[in-house]
C-alpha positions in Angstrom: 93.8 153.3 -91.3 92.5 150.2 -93.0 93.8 147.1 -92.3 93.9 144.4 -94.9 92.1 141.0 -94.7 92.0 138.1 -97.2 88.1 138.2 -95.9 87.5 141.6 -96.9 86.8 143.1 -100.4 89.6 145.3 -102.2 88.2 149.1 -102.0 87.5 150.1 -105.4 90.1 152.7 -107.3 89.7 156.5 -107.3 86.6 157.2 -110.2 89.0 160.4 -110.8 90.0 160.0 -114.3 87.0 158.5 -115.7 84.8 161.2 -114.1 87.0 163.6 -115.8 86.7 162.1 -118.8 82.4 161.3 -118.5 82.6 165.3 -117.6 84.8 166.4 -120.7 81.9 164.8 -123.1 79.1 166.4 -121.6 80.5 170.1 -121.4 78.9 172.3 -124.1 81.4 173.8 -126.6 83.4 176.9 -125.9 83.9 175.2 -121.9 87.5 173.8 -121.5 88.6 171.9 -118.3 92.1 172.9 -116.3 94.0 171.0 -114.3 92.1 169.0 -112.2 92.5 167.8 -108.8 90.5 165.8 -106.1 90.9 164.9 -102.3 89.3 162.6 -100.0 86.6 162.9 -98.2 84.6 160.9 -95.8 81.3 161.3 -93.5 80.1 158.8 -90.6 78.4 156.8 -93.0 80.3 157.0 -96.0 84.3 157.3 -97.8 84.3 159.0 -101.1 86.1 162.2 -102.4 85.4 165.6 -103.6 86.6 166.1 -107.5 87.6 169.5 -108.5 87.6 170.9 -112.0 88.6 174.6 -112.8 86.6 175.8 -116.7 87.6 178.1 -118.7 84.6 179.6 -120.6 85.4 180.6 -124.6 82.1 182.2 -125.4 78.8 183.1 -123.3 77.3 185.3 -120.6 79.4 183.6 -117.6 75.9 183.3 -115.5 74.0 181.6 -118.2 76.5 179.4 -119.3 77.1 178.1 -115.6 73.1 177.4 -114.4 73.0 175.8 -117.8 75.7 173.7 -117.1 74.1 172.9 -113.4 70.9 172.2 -114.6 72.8 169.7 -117.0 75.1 168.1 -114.2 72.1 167.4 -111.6 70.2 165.4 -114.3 73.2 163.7 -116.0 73.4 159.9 -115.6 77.0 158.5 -114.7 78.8 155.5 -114.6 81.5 155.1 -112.3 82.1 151.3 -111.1 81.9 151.2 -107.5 80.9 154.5 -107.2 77.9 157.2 -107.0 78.0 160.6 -107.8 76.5 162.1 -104.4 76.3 165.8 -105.7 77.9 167.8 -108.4 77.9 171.7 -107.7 78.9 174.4 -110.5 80.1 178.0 -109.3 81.1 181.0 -111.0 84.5 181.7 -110.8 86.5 185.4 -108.8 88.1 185.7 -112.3 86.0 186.6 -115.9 85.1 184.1 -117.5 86.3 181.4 -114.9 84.0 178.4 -113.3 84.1 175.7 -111.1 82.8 172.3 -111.3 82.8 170.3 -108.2 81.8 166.8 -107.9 81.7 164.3 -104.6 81.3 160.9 -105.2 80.7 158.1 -102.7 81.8 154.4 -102.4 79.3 152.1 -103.4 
């Protein structure tokens, strides 16, 4: 539990939103994101949470379409104020034409 203190700085806001809308412009077409959701997260060192996106893919060899969209993700820039985007992972989904995107970000 935190405790507050007139001393201390506020704790920035969850990125949540804003990542999900940075992510929505940088998906190719044919890629639609579902209902999103995230959790927190911490480490020894760091406070931060893990942002999950479901994808539905329209059009496109499932495989290709999701090391694409890796490749893409671990070289985008992003801009979330008081945060970092620590790691951004994209799997395949159990279901046909189904990913995931999963994103952790980190307090700056």
């Amino acid at each position: 539990m935190t405790r507050w203190s007139p001393a201390l700085s506020r704790r920035p806001g969850c990125p949540h939103r804003r990542l999900r809308h940075l992510l929505a412009g940088a998906l190719p077409p044919g890629l639609t994101i579902g209902a999103s959701t995230f959790r927190p997260w911490a480490s020894a060192n760091f406070v931060g949470a893990r942002h999950i996106f479901p994808c539905a893919v329209a059009v496109g060899d499932d495989n290709a379409v999701c090391a694409a969209l890796q490749a893409e993700l671990a070289a985008a820039e992003w801009t979330l104020p008081g945060h970092i985007v620590a790691d951004a992972s994209v799997e395949c989904g159990a279901e046909p034409r189904a990913l995931q995107i999963e994103i952790l970000t980190v307090e700056d």
